[in-house]
C-alpha positions in Angstrom: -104.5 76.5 65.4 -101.1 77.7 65.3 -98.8 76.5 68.0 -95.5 77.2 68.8 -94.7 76.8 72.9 -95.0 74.5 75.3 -97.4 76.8 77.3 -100.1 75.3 74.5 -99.4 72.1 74.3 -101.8 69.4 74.2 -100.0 66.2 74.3 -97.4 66.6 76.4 -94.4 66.6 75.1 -91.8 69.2 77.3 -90.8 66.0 79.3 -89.8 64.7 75.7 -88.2 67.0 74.4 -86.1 67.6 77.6 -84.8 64.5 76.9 -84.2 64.5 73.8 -82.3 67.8 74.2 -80.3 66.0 77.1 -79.6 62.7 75.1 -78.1 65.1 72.0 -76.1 67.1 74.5 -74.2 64.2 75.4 -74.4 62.1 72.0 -73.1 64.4 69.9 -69.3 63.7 71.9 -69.2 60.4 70.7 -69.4 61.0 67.2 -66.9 61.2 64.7 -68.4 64.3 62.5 -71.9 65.6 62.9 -74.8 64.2 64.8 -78.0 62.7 63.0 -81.4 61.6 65.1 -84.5 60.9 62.8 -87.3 61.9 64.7 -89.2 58.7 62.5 -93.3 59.2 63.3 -95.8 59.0 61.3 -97.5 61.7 59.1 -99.7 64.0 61.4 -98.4 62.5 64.3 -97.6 66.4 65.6 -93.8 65.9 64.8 -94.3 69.8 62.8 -95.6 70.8 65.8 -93.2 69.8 68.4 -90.5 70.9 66.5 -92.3 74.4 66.4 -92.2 74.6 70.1 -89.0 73.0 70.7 -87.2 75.6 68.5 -89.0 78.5 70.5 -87.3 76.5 74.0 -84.5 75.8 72.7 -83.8 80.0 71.5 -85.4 80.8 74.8 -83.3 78.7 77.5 -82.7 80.4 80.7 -79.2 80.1 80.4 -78.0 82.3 77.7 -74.7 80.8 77.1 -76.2 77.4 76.4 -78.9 78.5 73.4 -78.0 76.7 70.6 -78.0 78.5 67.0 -81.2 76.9 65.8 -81.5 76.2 61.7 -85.5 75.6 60.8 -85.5 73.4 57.5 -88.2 72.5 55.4 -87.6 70.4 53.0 -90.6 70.2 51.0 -90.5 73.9 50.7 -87.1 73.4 49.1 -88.0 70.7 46.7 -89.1 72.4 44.3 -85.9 74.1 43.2 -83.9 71.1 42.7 -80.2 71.0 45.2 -80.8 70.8 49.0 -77.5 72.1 49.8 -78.0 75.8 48.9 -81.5 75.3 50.9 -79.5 74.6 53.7 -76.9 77.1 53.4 -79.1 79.7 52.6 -80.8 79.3 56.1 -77.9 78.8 57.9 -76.5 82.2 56.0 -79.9 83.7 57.5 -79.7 82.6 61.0 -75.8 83.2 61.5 -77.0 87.2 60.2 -79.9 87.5 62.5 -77.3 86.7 65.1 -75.3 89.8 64.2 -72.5 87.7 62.6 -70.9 88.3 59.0 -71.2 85.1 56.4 -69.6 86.8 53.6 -66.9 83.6 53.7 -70.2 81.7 53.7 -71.9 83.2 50.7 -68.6 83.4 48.5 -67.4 79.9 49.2 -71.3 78.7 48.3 -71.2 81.4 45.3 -68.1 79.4 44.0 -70.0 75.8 44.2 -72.9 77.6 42.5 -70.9 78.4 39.8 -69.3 74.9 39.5 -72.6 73.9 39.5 -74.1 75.9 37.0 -71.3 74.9 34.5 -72.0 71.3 34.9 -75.9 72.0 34.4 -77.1 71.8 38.0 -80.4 73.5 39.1 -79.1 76.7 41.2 -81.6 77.9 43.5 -81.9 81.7 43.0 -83.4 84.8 44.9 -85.3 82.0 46.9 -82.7 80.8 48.4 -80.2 84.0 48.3 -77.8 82.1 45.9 -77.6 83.7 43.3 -76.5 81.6 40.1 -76.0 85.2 38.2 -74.0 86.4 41.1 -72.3 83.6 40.9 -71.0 83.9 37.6 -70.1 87.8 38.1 -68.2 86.9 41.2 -66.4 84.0 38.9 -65.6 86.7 36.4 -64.2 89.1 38.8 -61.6 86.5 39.9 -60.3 85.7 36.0 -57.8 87.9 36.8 -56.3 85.6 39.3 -57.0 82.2 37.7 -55.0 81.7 34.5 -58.5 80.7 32.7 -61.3 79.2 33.6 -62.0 75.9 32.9 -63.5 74.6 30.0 -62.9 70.8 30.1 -65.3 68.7 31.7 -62.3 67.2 34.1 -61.1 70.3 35.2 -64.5 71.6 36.1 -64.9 68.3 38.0 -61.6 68.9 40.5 -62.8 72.9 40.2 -65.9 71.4 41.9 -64.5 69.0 44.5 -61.9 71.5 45.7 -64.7 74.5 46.3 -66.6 72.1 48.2 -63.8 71.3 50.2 -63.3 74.8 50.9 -67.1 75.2 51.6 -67.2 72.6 53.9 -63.9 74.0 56.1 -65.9 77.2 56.1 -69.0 75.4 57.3 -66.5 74.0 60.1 -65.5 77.0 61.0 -68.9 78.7 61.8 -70.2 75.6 63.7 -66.9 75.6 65.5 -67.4 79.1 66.3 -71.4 78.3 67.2 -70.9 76.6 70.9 -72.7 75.2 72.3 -74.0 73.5 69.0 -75.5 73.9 65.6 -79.6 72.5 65.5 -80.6 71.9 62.1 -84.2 70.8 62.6 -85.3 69.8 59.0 -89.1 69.0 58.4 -91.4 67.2 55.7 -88.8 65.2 54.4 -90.5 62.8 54.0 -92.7 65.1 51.4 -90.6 65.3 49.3 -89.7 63.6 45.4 -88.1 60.3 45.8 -84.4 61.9 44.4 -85.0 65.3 46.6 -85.3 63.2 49.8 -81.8 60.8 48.8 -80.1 64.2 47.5 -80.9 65.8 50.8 -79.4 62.9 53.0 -76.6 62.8 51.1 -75.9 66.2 51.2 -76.1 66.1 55.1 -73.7 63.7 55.3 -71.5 64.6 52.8 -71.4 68.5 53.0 -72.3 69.1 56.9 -70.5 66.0 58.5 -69.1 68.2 60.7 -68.1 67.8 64.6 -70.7 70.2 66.2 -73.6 70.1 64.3 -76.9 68.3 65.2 -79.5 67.3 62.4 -82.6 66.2 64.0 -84.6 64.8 60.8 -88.5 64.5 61.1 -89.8 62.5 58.8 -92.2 59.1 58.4 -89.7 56.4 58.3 -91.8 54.4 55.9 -92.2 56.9 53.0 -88.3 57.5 53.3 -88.0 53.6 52.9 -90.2 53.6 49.7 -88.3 57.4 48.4 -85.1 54.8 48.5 -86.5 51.9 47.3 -87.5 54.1 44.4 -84.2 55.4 44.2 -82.4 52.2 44.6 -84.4 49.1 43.7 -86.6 47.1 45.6 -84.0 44.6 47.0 -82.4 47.7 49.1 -81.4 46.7 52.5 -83.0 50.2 54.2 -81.9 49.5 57.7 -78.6 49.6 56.5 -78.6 52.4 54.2 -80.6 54.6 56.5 -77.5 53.4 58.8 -75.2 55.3 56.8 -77.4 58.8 57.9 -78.6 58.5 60.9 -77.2 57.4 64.5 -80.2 57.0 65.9 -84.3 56.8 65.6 -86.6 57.8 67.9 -90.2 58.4 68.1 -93.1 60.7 69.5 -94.3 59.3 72.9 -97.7 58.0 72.1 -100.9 60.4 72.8 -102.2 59.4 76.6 -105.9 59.0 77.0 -105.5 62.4 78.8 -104.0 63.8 75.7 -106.9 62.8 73.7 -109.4 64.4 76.1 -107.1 67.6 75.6 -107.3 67.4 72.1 -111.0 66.8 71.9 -112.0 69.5 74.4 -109.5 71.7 72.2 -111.7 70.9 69.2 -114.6 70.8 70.1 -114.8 74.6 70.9 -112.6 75.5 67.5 -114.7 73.4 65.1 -118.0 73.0 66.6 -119.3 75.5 68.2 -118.2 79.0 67.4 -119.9 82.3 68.5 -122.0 84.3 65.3 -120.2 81.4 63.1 -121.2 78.0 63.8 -124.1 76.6 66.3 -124.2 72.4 67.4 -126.9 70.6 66.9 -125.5 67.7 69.1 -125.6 68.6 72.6 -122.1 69.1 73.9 -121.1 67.4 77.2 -118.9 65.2 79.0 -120.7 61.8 77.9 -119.9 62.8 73.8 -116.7 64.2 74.7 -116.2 60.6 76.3 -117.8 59.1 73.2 -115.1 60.5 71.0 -111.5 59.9 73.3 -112.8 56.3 73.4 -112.9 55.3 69.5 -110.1 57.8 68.4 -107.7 56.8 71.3 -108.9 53.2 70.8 -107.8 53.7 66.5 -104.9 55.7 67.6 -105.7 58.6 65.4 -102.9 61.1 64.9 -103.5 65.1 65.7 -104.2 65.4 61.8 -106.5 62.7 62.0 -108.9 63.7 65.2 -108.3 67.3 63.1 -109.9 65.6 60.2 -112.9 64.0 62.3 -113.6 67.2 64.0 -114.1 69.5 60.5 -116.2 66.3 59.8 -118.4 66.7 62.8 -118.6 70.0 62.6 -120.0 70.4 59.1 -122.8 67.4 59.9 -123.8 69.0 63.3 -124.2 72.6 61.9 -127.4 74.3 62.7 -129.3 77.6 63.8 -129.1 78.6 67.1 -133.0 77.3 67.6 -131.9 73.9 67.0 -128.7 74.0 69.5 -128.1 70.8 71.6 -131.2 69.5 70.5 -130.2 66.0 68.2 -131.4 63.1 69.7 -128.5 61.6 71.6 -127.9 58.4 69.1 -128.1 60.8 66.2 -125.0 62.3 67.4 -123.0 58.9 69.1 -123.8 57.6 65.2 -122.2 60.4 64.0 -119.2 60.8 65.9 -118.7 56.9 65.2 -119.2 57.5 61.3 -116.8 60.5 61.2 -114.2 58.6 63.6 -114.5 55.6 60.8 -114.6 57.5 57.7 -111.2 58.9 58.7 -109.1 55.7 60.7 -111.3 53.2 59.1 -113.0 53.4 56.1 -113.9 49.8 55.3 -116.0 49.7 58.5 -117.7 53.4 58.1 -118.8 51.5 54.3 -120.0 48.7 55.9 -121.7 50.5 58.3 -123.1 52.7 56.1 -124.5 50.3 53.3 -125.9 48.1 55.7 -123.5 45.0 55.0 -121.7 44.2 58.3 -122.4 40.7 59.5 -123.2 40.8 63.1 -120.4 38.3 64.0 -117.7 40.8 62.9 -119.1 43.5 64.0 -119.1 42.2 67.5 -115.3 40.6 66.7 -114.4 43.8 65.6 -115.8 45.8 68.5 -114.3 43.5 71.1 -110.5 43.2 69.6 -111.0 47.3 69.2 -112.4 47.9 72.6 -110.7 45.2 74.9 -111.1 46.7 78.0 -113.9 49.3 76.3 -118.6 49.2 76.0 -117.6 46.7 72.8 -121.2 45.7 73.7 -123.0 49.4 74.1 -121.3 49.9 70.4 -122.6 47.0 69.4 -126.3 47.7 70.3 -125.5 51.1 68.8 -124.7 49.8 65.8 -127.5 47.1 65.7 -130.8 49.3 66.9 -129.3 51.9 63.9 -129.7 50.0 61.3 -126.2 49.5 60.8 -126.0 46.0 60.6 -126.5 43.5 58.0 -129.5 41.4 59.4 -132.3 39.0 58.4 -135.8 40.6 57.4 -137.9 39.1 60.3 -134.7 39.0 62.7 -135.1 40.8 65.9 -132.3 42.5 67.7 -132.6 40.2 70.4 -132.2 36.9 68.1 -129.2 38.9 66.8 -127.6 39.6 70.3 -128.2 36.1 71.3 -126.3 35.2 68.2 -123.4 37.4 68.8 -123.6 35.9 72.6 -124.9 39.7 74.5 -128.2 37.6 75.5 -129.5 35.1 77.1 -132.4 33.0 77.1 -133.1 34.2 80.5 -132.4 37.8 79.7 -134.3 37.9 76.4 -137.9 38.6 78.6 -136.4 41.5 79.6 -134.9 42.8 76.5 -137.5 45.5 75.7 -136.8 47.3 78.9 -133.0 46.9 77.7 -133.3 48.7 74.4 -135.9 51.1 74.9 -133.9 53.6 75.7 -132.0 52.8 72.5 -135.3 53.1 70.4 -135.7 56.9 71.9 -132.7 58.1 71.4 -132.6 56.8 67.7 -136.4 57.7 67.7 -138.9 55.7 66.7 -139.9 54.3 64.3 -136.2 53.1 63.7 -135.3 52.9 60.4 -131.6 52.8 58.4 -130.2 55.4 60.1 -126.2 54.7 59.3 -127.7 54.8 55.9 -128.4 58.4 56.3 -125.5 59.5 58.4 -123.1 57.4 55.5 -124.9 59.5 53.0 -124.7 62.7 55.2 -120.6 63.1 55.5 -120.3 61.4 52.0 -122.6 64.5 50.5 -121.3 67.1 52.7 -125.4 67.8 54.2 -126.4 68.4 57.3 -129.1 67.0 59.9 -132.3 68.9 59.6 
């Protein structure tokens, strides 16, 4: 589901990125050169997403004189060709054109870097990119005639170097100079990218486009940038510090509400389970399920990619002909969604589940640290009438629940009339049936 406005977002985020655009707006004046934020979340989070529609505000704000020029970076996309800086340029070089402005200053000073570059043995990122290392050369050629020679010793191509990067940058300068109110460089999947890319690109940013003006917002998973440097630098780096060096300040995705999850779910449950002439649910959809699933993945905080995951999970185990619509038995499909929402945000508990190994006690541990203010007790009794737990061959389910402190001795003469509507909607006779859901999503089948 491609989104790129607020108008279809799910989680909320407008308010956010009001802010944000508000605490940049201000920021960027009390900073020496250019402006850093790392946008640190984690992966699937939605950070791709919000930066999708922010762009799309930003370009569209009422006020005409205060759209920013807007530079959409992906990094990853870039990493394959070896030098981040002519990635950059060569979408900045785009964006200034679709504005109706000339970069030919901008191509020839980058043309002159390339052909440092190419001398030296540096990767040059060709019609990719629009920096052309070939061009580079002719264009090196056609000024012989006002060089006295070009230079052949490794020195001189080193200060030939530095000085067309100094000229770059002043052309750089002079473009986000000219840009007011601001430059955006919004630079995605950093965190995607090979250990050296990642380092290469921060450096470039800070070296090449430290310039009074500009605005990098970086989106990345803070962790995997600390390993990429770690990597890079040894495992005794002091990140916090180093990431210092790049970034002026960190801040993070407001948490999904439980209202966002609800939106999410609702979203997904008519994309991936029930499509007309494509796909048909054999779990009845309503309120109660959609309830069943905001409580565990909110409860796990799943990211966007995460439910994402659950759903195409659900939606392959629930498939069925449109005879069989709504018809699973109502544990059948609470079993499932559990399974699914465990197989993805915990896996060690969906194998437990599903081999019939989980000790009571930690089930019920588990269930109440998850669930705090949450049924820890109707998931237990889920979980135990299913076969899901790890119990002894003459125990009954009301010896275990006694155990696990759910019963009483008082309460235990009217356990049948407890758990009989447990026993229906698993079906009797009970048997292992996590076994079979387990064995279900891990062999991609579906319930008959």
């Amino acid at each position: 589901m491609d989104i790129s406005t607020f108008d279809d977002d799910l989680l909320d985020l407008s308010a956010f990125a009001k802010r944000l655009e508000n605490f940049i707006e201000v920021e960027r004046h009390f900073v020496q050169g250019g402006l850093v934020v790392a946008l640190s979340s984690k992966f699937g989070s939605g950070k791709t997403t919000f930066l999708k529609m922010w762009k799309t505000a930003l370009e569209n704000s009422e006020k005409e004189n205060e759209r920013p020029l807007v530079i959409d970076l992906n990094a990853w996309e870039s990493d394959y060709y070896g030098d981040p800086l002519f990635a950059i340029i060569s979408s900045l070089v785009a964006s200034i054109q679709d504005n109706g402005r000339s970069a030919d200053s901008l191509i020839s000073a980058t043309k002159d870097v390339g052909w440092f570059a190419t001398a030296i043995g540096g990767q040059i990122v060709k019609k990719v990119t629009g920096i052309d290392a070939v061009a580079a050369g002719d264009l090196a050629e056609k000024k012989k005639a006002n060089r006295e020679g070009l230079p052949s010793d490794t020195f001189s191509i080193y200060q030939g170097r530095k000085d067309a990067m100094a000229q770059l940058q002043d052309v750089i300068k002079g473009f986000v100079t000219a840009s007011e109110p601001r430059v955006v460089f919004l630079v995605d999947e950093l965190d995607r990218c090979r250990p050296d890319y990642a380092i290469s690109y921060l450096e470039t940013i800070k070296h090449i486009f430290d310039v009074r003006g500009a605005v990098f917002v970086l989106a990345a998973d803070r962790q995997q940038l600390e390993n990429s440097a770690r990597i890079a630098f040894g495992q005794n780096l002091d990140f916090d510090e180093y990431y210092r060096k790049f970034v002026h300040r960190e801040v993070t995705l407001p948490p999904i509400s439980g209202s966002g999850y609800r939106e999410l779910a609702l979203k997904y449950v008519s994309h991936y389970l029930e499509q007309d002439g494509l796909r048909h649910c054999y779990m009845a959809i309503d309120s109660d399920r959609v309830d069943n699933i905001v409580e565990l993945v909110g409860a796990l905080g799943l990211t966007p990619r995460q439910i994402q995951e659950v759903f195409r999970i659900l939606g392959h185990v629930f498939e069925t002909s449109v005879e069989k619509k709504g018809r699973l038995l109502w544990c059948y499909a609470v079993g499932s969604i559990a399974m699914a929402v465990f197989k993805v945000g915990n896996p060690i508990i969906f194998h437990l589940l599903g081999s019939q190994q989980y000790a009571p006690k930690e089930a019920f541990k588990f269930l109440t640290n998850l669930l705090r203010d949450g049924r820890y007790d109707w998931w237990f009794t889920l979980f135990l009438i299913g076969g899901g737990l790890s119990v002894g061959e003459n125990e009954s389910p009301q010896e275990v629940m006694k155990k696990v402190g759910l019963m009483d001795e008082s309460a235990e003469s009217r356990s049948y009339n407890n758990l009989s509507h447990w026993y229906r909607g698993w079906g009797n006779p009970v048997t292992s049936r996590f076994v079979q859901i387990h064995e279900k999503i891990e062999q991609i089948s579906e319930w008959d």
